[in-house]
ZAVEX-309399 format. One record per residue (C-alpha): x, z, y; residue in three letters. Coordinates in steps of 0.25 Angstrom, whole numbers, plus 5000, padded with zeros to 4 digits. Layout:
BEGIN
XZYALA
...
END
This chain:
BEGIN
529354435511UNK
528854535500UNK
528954515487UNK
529754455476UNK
530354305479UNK
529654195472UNK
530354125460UNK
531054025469UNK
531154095481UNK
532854135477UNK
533353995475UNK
532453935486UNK
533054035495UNK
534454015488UNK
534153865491UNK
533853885506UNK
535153985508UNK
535953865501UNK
535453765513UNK
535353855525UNK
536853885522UNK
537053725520UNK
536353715533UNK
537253805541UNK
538553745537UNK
538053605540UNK
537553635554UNK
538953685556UNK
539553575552UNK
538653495562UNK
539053585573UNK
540653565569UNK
540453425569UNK
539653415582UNK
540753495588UNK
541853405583UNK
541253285587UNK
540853335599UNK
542353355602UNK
542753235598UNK
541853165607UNK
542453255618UNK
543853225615UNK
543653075613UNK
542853085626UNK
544053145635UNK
545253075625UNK
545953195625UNK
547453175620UNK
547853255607UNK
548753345615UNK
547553405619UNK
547053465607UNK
547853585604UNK
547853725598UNK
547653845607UNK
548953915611UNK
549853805604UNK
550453695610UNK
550353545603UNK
551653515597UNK
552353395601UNK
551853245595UNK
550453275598UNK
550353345584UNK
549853485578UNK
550753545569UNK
550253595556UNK
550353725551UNK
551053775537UNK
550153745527UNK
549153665534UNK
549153515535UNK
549753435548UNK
548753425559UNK
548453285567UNK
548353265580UNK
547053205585UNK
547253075594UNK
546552985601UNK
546652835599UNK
545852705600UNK
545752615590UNK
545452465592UNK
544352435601UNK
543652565596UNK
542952625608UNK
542852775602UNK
544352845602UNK
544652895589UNK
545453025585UNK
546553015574UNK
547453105570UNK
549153105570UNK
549753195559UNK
550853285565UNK
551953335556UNK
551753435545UNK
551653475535UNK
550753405523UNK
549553465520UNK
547953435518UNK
547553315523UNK
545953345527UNK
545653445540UNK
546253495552UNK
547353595551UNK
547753715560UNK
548653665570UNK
549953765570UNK
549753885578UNK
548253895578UNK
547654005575UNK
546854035561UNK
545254035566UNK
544254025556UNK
543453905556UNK
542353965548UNK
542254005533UNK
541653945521UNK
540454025518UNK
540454065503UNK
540153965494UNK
539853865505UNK
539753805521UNK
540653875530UNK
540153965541UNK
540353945556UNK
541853965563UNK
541854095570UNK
542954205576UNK
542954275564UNK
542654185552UNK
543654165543UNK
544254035539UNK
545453955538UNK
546453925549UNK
546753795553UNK
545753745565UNK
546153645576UNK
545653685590UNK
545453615603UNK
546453655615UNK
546053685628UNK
546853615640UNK
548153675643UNK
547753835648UNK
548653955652UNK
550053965644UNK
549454095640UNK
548254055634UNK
547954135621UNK
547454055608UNK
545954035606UNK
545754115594UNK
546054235602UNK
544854335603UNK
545554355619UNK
545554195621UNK
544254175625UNK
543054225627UNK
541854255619UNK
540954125625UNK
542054025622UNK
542554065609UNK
541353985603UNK
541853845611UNK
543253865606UNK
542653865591UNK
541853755591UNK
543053685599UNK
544053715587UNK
542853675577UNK
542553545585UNK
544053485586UNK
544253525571UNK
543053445567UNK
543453345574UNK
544853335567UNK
544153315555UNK
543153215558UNK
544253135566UNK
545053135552UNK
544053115543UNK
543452985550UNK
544452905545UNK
544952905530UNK
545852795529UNK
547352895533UNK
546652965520UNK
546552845511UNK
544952815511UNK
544652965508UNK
543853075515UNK
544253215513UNK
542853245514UNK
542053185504UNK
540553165504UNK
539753295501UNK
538753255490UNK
537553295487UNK
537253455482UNK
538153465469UNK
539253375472UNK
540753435475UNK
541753385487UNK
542953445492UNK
543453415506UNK
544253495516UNK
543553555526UNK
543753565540UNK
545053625541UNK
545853555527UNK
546153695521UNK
544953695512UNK
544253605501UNK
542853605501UNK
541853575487UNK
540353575487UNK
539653605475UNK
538053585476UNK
538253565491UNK
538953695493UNK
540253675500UNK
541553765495UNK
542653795503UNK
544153805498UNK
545153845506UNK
546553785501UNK
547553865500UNK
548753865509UNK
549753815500UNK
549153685497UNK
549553575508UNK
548753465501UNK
547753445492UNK
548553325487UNK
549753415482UNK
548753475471UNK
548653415457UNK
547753305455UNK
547853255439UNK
547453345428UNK
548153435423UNK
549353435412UNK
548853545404UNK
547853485393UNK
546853565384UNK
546953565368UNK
545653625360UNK
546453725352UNK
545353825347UNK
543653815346UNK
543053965345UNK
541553955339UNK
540753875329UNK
539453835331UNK
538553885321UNK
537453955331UNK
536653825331UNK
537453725323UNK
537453685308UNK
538253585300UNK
539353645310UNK
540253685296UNK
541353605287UNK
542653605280UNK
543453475280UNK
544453425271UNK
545453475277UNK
545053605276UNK
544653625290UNK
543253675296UNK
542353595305UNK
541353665313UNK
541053635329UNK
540653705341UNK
540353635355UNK
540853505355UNK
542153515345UNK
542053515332UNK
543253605325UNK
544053595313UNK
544453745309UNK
545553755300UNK
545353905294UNK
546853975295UNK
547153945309UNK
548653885313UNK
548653755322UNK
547653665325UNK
547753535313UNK
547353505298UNK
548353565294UNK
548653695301UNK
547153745304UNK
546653795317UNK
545653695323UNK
545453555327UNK
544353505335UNK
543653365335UNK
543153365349UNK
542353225350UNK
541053265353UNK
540453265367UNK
539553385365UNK
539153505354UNK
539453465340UNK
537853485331UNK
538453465315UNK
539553425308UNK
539453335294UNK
540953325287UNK
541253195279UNK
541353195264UNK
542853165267UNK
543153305273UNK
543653245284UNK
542653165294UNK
541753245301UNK
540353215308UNK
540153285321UNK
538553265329UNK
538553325344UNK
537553355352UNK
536953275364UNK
537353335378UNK
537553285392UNK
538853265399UNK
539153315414UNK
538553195421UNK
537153235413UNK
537453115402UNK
536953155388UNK
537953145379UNK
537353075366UNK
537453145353UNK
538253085342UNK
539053105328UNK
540353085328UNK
541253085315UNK
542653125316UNK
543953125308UNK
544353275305UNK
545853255303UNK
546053175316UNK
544753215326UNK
544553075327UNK
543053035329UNK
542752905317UNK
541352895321UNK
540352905332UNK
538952895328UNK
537452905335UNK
537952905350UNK
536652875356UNK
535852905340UNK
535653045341UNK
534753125350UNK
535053265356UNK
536153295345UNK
536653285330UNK
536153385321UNK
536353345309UNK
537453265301UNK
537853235287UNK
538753135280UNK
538453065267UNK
539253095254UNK
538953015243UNK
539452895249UNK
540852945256UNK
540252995269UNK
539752855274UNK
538552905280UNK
538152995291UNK
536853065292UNK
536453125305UNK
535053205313UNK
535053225327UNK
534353315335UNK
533253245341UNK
531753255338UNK
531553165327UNK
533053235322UNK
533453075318UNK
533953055305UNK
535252955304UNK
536152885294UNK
537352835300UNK
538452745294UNK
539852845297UNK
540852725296UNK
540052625305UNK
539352725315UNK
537952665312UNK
536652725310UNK
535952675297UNK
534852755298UNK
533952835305UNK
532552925304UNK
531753035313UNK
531753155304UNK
531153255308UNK
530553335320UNK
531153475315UNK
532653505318UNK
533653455306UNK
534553555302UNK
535453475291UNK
535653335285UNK
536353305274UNK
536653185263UNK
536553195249UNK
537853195243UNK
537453115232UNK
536453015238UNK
536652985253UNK
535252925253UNK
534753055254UNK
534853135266UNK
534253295268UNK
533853345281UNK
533553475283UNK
532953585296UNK
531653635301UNK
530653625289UNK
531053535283UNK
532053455272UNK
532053305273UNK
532453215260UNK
533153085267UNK
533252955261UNK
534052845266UNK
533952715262UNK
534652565266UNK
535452535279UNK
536752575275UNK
537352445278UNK
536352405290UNK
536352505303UNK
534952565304UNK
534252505293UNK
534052635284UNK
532952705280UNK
532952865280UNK
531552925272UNK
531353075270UNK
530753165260UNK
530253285266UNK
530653405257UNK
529653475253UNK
529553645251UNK
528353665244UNK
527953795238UNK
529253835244UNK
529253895258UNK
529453805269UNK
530853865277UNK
530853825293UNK
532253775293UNK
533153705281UNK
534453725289UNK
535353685277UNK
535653585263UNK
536553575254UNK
536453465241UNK
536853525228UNK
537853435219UNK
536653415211UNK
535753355221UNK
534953455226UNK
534753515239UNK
534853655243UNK
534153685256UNK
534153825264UNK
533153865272UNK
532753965283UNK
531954055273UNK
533354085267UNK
532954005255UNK
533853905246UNK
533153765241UNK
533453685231UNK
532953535232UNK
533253465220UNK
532853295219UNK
531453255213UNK
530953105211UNK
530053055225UNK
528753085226UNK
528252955232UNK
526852995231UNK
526953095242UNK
526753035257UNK
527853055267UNK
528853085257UNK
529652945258UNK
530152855249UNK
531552935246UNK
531952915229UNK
531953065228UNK
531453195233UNK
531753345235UNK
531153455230UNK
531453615231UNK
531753665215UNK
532253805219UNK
532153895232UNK
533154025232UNK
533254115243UNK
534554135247UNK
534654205261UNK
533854285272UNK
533654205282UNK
534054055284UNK
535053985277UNK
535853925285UNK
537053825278UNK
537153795263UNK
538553755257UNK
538853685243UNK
540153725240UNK
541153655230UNK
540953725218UNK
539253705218UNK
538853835225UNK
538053845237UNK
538453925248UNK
537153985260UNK
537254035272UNK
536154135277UNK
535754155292UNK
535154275293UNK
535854355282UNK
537254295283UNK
537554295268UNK
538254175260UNK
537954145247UNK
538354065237UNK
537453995227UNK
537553945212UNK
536853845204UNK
535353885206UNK
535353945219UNK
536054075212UNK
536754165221UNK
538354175216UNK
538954245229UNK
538654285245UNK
539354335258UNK
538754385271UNK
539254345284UNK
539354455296UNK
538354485305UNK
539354435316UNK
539454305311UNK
538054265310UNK
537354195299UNK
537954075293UNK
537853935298UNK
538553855290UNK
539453855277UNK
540653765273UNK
541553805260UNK
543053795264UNK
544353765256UNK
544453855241UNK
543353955243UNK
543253995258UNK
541953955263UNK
541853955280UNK
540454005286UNK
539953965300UNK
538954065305UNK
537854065317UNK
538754165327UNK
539754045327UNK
540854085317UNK
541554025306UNK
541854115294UNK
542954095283UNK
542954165269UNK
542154165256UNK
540754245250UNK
541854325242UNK
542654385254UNK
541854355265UNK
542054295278UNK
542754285290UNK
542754215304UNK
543754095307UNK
543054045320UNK
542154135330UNK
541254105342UNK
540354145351UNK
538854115349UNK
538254085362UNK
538654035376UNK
540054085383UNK
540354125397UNK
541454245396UNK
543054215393UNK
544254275398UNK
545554255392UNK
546654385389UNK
547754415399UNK
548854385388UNK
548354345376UNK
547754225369UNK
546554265369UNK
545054265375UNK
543654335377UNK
542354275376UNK
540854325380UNK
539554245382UNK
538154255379UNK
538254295364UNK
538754425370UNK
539954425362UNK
541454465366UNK
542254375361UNK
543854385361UNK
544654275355UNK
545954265351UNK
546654145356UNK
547854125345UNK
547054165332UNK
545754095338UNK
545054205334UNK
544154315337UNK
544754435341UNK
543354515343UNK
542154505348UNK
541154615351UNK
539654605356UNK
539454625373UNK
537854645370UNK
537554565383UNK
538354415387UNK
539654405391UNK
539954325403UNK
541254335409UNK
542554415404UNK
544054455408UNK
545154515404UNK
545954625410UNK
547354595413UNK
547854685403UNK
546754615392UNK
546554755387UNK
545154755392UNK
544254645395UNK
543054635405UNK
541354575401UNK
540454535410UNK
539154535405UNK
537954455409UNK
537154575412UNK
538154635423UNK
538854715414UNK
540354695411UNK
541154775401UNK
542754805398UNK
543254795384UNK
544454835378UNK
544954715371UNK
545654765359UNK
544554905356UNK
543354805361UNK
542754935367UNK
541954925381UNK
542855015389UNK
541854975403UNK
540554935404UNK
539954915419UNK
538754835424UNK
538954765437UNK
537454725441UNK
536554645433UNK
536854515434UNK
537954445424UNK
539354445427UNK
540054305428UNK
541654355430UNK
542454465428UNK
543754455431UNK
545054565430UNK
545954555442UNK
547454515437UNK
547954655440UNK
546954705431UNK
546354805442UNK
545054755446UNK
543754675438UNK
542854575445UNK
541754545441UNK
540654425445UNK
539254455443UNK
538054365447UNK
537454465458UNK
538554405466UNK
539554525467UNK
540854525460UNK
541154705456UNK
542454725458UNK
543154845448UNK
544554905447UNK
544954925433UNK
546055015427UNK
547254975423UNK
546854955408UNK
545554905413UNK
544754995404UNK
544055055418UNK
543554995428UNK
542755045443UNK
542054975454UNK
542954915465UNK
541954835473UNK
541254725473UNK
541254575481UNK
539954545486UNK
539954415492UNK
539454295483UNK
538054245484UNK
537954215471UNK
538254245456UNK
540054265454UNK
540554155445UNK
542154165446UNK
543054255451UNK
544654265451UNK
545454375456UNK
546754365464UNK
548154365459UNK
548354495467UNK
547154535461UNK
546454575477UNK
545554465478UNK
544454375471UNK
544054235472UNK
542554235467UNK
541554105464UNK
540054115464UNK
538854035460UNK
538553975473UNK
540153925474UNK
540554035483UNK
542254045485UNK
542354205488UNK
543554295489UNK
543654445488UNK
544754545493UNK
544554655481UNK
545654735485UNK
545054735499UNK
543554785495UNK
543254675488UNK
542854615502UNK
542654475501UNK
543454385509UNK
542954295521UNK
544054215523UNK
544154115511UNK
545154045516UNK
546254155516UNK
546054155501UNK
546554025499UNK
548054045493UNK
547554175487UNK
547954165471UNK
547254175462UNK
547454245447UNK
546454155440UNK
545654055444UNK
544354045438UNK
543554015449UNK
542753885450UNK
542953875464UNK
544053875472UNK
545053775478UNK
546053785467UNK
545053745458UNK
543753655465UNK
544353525459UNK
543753565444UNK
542453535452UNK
541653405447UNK
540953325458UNK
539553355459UNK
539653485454UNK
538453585456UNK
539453725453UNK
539153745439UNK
539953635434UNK
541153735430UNK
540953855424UNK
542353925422UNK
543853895428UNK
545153935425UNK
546553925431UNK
547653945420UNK
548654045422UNK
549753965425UNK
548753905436UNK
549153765431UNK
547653725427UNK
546153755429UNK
545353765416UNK
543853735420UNK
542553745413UNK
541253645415UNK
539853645412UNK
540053525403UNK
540653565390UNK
542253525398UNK
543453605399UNK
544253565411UNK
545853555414UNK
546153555430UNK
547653565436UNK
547653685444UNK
547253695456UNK
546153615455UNK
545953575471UNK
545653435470UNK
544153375468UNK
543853305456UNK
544953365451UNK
545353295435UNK
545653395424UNK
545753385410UNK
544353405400UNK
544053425389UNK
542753445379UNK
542253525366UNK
541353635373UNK
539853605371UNK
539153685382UNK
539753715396UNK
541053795396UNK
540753925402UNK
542253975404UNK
543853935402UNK
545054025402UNK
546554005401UNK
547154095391UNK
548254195396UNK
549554085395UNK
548753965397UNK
549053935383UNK
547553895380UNK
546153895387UNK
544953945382UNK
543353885386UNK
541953935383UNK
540853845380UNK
539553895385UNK
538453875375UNK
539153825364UNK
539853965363UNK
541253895358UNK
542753955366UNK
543853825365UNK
545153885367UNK
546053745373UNK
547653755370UNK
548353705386UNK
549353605383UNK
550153535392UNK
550953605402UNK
551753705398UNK
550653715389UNK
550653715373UNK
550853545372UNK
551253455382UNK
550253385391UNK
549853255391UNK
549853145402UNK
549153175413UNK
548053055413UNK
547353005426UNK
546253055433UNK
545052985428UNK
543952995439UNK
542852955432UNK
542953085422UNK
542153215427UNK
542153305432UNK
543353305439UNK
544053185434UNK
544153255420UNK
545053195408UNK
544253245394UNK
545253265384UNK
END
């Protein structure tokens, strides 16, 4: 057909590729189980004794028993037997001795020969049995009455002919379904449970063995994924079962949110900064040291559910108010957005207020001052952006009005009078006056005064206020501009203006910055501090809007977003490329906390040292310093960064790139010392082998480019490539011998690949079983399948990792979770330990070099959580191990 395919032509033919192959392998599974049956009814028929089925060429041994082989569970013997007054003869089955082993599917008798029973075909059913198919041993056949002494074994090419090699396949198929239907017809020697579950509908996830009880099987949106297990494991029940002992500790947030956030910047009591990014709001206490009031470093207060919005500090320096956002959990249940207020020396939540109040999330938030902080002022983020007076101590709403259409910006109490309240935003400043119900929940009135501009030019945003000690109002603008609004007597003659007792009005306009003003401070002594957006500059005012002194912050740190005056003279700056900035207008400033502005994807973790590298889509290269919990460098990639890698000798470092492009940097010049393009689609992985000599790297046109590197890994050349997958490379991991690679792809394929060999990929699945591996960061495979949640559609887990010492399993989910898992992972619904803070998926998760800590990316909200492992052999002891709670997802979590 000519032409170019219509616009739903690919995924309708994608669609019809996905059910032809569903198709075939259910039409052989109906041919298996019509043969079984059918030889069945044939044994049944002629009540064949047990002695008569045998393997070719070996006799039966004594006590009418199979002997299993090593490694493989015992066999049983298939008897005949009538029950009761039954009229159909039933089979049953006698173990024999041996060895313990899996408890599902026929095994191998001993001394049978190793004859594919067909192959899993990548990513899903399996394909039919044949001569030279490759697949695990292990297949019970039918025996033929007594023959010659001589006679040779059947799976000899010179044993039969062409014409009966056919019957003799189909024989073998038939009597080893019929084992299995035979043992899975009656589940009470097994306790009331069936190996193999129910398969669910498209999305659901089941393991079972199959046919022959040496693999597991999983289905995520209908596609069934073989595992082979390997040959050292006798059972499945010999694995671990609980979660593990080694327990996470939030040790380090990197990142502030002032991108898209205001209000986001305060200095307690104590000394400490507040400030939040994702879900946890952080206590910074400039200097470094332990974590603690007393010795710096950070604390974190991790009550919130989903991304903190503001931030309001009592007048006592030491609660603070915390509004989040509204957000859905992983069952699809929206999560309500709410304020909570919180004790900063203890991290103990006092108060929860407007569960169920608020729509879409909490924009705003201010306490009162004139009356100790009894009252809490509060604008969501719905339509009407709601205007609320609540009672802090009781939790009660005392009052409640529409405000406006237009987004509100800020909110805030006049420290002299709380009756009055000032809300500011998109055109507009609104004059509040509130009025009775402070005993009687609900019963207040709230009435505005709209501020009006006058001659003055109306600005399209008022992004921030501040009240002078004197009672005015200063207001900055998007025009750049300063207002002063000073208090004149109500002008009840004008209509719609409200009953309030006073008024505003603007008394003096100074132009202050180019560009928006984004954060006004009043400082102890009087003076007010500005922040511009589009120029940068600091400055500090005097009585009469008189410019005393200014500072300009660097291009790289973005405009200022907020501004919060510190201990002595040391004033701390948050900017809108997500740092925080220590120092004064007199010597300038300098950053304490950095982070990435836009969503994550890439980390890799050094070889040896504590540290890490980080790339997403603000197309910075970020590497981190583990101990200090700072920047190292940074330099700009020009395009997104995906995926990254250490070499083994962590001299150089390897960037894949969304456009196909991956480049090699020194890591202590920062210079490119390689730059390749690999097609043109973007690179998912790129991992070094752990000898340092080859580079794989996963793109999504399918192929994964093998390069040999040098010795310092500064050059590189084209080895191969793998070509196999049918879909985009998500996951690789090399070998401990650094020969082959295990690789996952979109469509859930399980490939491996000889790279020393010709980078040929490698049929036979099943011989890779006890193969080792020198990470594990693959989301598939049998060591690892129990992270799975029930009902899974395959996106559910964006990243894995095994730690070094291959005692747990790190794993990442697509909502907001961090996970714990024992390692190997190998059984379904699996419990693990959780635990929250990121607001948006996390993208990624890696073990530092000594397992001493583990690093996760968020997505969108662009924050890096560095977690200390304790427990263990860890740096603190672990806790109890508690129960395995069911009801928790997925996989029978324990949030902590």
């Amino acid at each position: 057909m000519d032409g170019a395919a219509g616009p739903g032509e690919g995924p309708a033919r994608e669609a019809l590729q996905s059910l032809s192959q569903r198709l075939r392998v259910q039409e052989q599974e109906m041919e298996l189980v019509k043969a079984a049956l059918a030889e069945a009814l044939r044994l049944l028929r002629l009540q064949v004794p047990p002695s008569s089925l045998q393997v070719s060429g070996t006799p039966a041994p004594p006590g009418d028993s199979f002997a299993a082989p090593p490694g493989l569970p015992p066999t049983r013997t298939p008897s005949l037997v009538s029950r009761g007054t039954q009229t159909e003869t039933e089979v049953e089955f006698k173990s024999s001795p041996g060895p313990p082993g899996l408890s599902n599917g026929p095994p191998a008798p001993q001394g049978a020969s190793e004859e594919p029973s067909g192959t899993q075909s990548e990513g899903g059913g399996s394909s039919s049995s044949g001569a030279g198919s490759p697949g695990p041993p292990g297949i019970l056949r039918p025996l033929q009455p007594p023959q010659r002494a001589d006679t040779p074994r059947r799976n000899s090419s010179s044993s039969s002919s062409p014409s009966e090699r056919p019957r003799q396949k189909l024989s073998r198929k038939a009597i080893s379904s019929a084992n299995l239907l035979v043992r899975s017809g009656s589940t009470e020697s097994r306790g009331g449970k069936d190996p193999l579950s129910s398969p669910g509908g498209p999305g659901s996830r089941r393991s079972n063995y199959n046919l022959e009880g040496i693999s597991v099987k999983m289905f995520l949106r209908g596609r069934p994924i073989t595992m082979y297990i390997p040959s050292g494991i006798r059972s499945l029940e010999e694995l671990p079962s609980g979660p593990p002992p080694e327990t996470l500790c939030l040790d380090w947030v990197y990142g502030y949110r002032g991108r898209d956030s205001r209000s986001n910047l305060f200095v307690l009591r104590s000394g400490e900064v507040v400030y939040f990014i994702a879900c946890v709001v952080v206590l910074y206490r400039p200097g470094g040291g332990p974590g603690g009031p007393g010795g710096g470093g950070q604390r974190h207060y991790r009550g919130h559910t989903d991304c903190v919005r503001c931030l309001a500090v009592h007048p006592d320096g030491v609660r603070v108010a915390s509004g989040q956002t509204a957000g859905v959990d992983k069952d699809g249940k929206p999560l309500q957005p709410v304020v909570h207020i919180w004790d900063s020396e203890t991290l103990l939540k006092l108060q929860e207020i407007g569960l169920g109040a608020f729509e879409r999330g909490v924009g705003a938030l201010a306490f009162s001052a004139a009356d100790q902080g009894a009252f809490l002022c509060v604008v969501d983020d719905s339509n009407e952006h709601m205007l609320s007076v609540w009672d802090c101590s009781r939790g009660v709403k005392l009052a409640e009005i529409k405000s406006t259409n237009d987004s509100v910006l800020a909110v805030g109490f006049n420290p002299r009078d709380s009756s009055c309240i000032v809300t500011s935003g998109k055109s507009h400043v609104h004059f509040w006056n509130w009025s009775g119900g402070v005993g009687v929940p609900g019963n207040g009135t709230l009435t505005r005064k709209q501020g009006v501009f006058g001659k003055y030019k109306k600005p399209k945003f008022i992004p921030c206020f501040v009240f002078l000690p004197d009672g005015d109002i200063l207001t900055g603008d998007s025009e750049g501009n300063i207002l002063t609004w000073g208090r004149s007597a109500s002008d009840s003659k004008t209509p719609g203006r409200g009953g309030a007792k006073e008024t505003y009005g603007i008394v003096a306009q100074a132009h202050a910055h180019e560009g928006s003003i984004f954060a006004l401070c009043l400082q102890r002594d009087g003076t007010v501090l500005s922040g511009g957006g589009r120029d940068r500059r600091l400055v500090q005012w005097g009585p009469g809007l008189v410019a005393l002194q200014e500072a300009e912050i660097p291009e790289h740190f973005g405009a200022v977003r907020a501004i919060a005056e510190g201990l002595g003279s040391e004033l701390l700056v948050g900017t809108t490329k997500n740092a925080l900035l220590r120092g004064d207008l007199a010597q300038g400033f300098s950053p304490v906390i950095q982070g990435h502005t836009d969503e994550l994807w890439g980390l890799c973790t050094h070889p040896s040292q504590n540290r890490f590298l980080t790339c997403g889509h603000d197309r910075q290269l970020c590497l981190w310093d583990g101990e200090s919990h700072a920047l190292a460098w940074s330099i700009d990639l020009k395009e997104t960064g995906l995926c990254a890698d250490f070499h083994p000798s962590g001299a150089v470092v390897a960037v894949g790139l969304n456009t196909g492009r991956w480049l090699v940097l020194d890591t202590e010049t920062r210079e490119i010392v390689s730059d390749v393009i690999d097609g043109n689609e973007q690179l998912s992985v790129v991992r070094y082998s752990p000898d340092g000599l080859y580079l794989a790297i996963g793109s999504h046109d399918n192929v994964i480019y093998i390069y040999s590197v040098s010795s310092d890994g500064a050059k590189s050349s084209r080895f191969g490539r793998c070509m196999g997958h049918s879909s985009f490379i998500t996951h690789l991991d090399w070998s401990k011998d650094g020969n082959f690679i295990m690789s996952n792809s979109g469509d859930y394929e399980i490939l491996y690949w000889d790279v020393a060999g010709g980078c040929k990929q490698l049929k036979n699945r099943y011989e890779s079983r006890d193969r080792e591996w020198a990470t594990y960061t693959c989301v598939l495979g049998f060591h690892v399948y129990g992270v799975w949640p029930d009902g899974s559609d395959g996106t559910d887990i964006n990243s894995l990792c095994r730690s070094h010492n291959e005692r747990v399993v790190a794993v990442a989910d697509d909502f907001c979770k961090v996970h714990l898992f024992q390692y190997p992972c190998a059984r379904a619904k699996a419990p693990s330990r959780m635990y929250g803070g990121h607001g948006s998926h996390v993208t990624s998760v890696r073990f530092t070099h000594d397992d001493s800590h583990l690093v996760s990316l968020g997505g969108k909200d662009a924050s890096i959580f560095q977690w200390r492992v304790l427990g263990a052999g860890g740096a603190g002891p672990a806790p109890a191990t508690p129960s395995r709670t069911p009801s928790l997802s997925p996989a029978s979590s324990l949030d902590v």
